[in-house]
C-alpha positions as CSV (number, residue, x, y, z in Angstrom):
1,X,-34.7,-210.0,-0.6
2,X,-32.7,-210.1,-3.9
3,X,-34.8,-207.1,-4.9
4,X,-34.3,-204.8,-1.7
5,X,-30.5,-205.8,-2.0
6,X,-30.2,-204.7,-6.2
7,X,-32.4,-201.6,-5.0
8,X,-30.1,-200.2,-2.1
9,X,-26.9,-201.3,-4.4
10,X,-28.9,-199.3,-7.4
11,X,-29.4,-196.3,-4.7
12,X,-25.9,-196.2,-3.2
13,X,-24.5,-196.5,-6.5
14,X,-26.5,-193.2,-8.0
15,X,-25.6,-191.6,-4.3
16,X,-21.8,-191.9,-5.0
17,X,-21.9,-190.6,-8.7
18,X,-24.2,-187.4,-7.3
19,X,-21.6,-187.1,-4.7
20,X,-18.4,-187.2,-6.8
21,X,-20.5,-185.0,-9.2
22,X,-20.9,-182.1,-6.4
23,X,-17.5,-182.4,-5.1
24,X,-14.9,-182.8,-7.7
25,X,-14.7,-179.5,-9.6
26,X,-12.8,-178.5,-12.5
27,X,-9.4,-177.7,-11.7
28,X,-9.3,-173.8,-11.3
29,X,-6.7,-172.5,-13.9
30,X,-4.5,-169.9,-11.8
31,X,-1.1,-170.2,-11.8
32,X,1.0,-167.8,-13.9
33,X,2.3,-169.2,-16.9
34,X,4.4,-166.5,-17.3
35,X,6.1,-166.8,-13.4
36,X,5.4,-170.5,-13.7
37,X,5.6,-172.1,-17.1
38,X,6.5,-175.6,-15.9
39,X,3.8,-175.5,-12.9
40,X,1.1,-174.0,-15.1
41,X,2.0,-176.7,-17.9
42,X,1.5,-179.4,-15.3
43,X,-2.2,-177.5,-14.1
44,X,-3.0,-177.5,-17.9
45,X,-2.7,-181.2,-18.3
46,X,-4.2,-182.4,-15.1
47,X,-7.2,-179.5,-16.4
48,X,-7.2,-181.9,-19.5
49,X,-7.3,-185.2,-17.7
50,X,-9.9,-184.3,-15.6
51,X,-12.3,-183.3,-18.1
52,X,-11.3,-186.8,-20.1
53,X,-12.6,-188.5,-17.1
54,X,-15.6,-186.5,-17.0
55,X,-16.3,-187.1,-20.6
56,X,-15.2,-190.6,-20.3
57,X,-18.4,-190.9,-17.2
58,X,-20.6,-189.3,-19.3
59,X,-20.3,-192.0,-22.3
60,X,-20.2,-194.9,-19.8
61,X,-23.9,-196.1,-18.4
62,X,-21.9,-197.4,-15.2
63,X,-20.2,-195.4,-12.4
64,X,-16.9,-197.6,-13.1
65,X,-17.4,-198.4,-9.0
66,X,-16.4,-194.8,-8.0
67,X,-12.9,-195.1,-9.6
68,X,-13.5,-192.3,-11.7
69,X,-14.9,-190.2,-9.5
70,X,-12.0,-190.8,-7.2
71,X,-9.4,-190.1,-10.0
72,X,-10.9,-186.2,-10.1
73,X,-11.0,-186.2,-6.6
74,X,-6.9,-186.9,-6.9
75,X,-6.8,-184.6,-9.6
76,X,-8.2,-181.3,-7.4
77,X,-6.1,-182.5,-5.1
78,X,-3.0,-182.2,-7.4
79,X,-4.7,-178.8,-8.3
80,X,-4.2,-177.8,-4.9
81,X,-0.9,-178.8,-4.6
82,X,0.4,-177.5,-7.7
83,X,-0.6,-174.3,-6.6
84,X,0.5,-174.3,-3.4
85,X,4.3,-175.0,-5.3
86,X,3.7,-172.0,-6.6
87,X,2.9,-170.1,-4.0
88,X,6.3,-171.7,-2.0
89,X,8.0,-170.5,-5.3
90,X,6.9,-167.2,-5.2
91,X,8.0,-166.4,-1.4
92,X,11.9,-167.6,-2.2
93,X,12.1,-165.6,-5.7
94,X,11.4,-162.2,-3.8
């Protein structure tokens, strides 16, 4: 019984790594810098801390129970909002 419990824990725990693997992406770097600078300065770092955390998973054997995974999933989500700022920012300067 302990071995069936360590081997789903072992399974689930690859399955959430895979998954946070396939759905956090990179932070896509398109927001003028020169309509932008403070926005684009802000996508620039959150660009940086994602690929900390990546490199950071990479030299850890353990999946830090998701939390990592979870911080890049925050971080495309501050992509998106950052983005969408500028966007906003762009209709009132017109």
């Amino acid at each position: 019984m302990k071995n069936s419990k360590f081997a789903l824990g072992t399974f689930l725990g690859v399955a959430l790594i895979c998954s946070g693997v396939v759905f956090a992406q990179k932070p896509q770097e398109d927001i003028s810098g020169k309509r932008h600078p403070n926005l684009a300065a802000a996508q620039r770092l959150s660009r940086q801390a994602w690929e900390r955390i990546t490199a950071a998973q990479g030299a850890n054997e353990w999946d830090m129970d998701g939390h990592a995974a979870k911080a890049k999933e925050l971080l495309d989500r501050v992509n998106e909002e950052l983005k969408l700022a500028a966007e906003a920012a762009n209709k009132h300067r017109r």
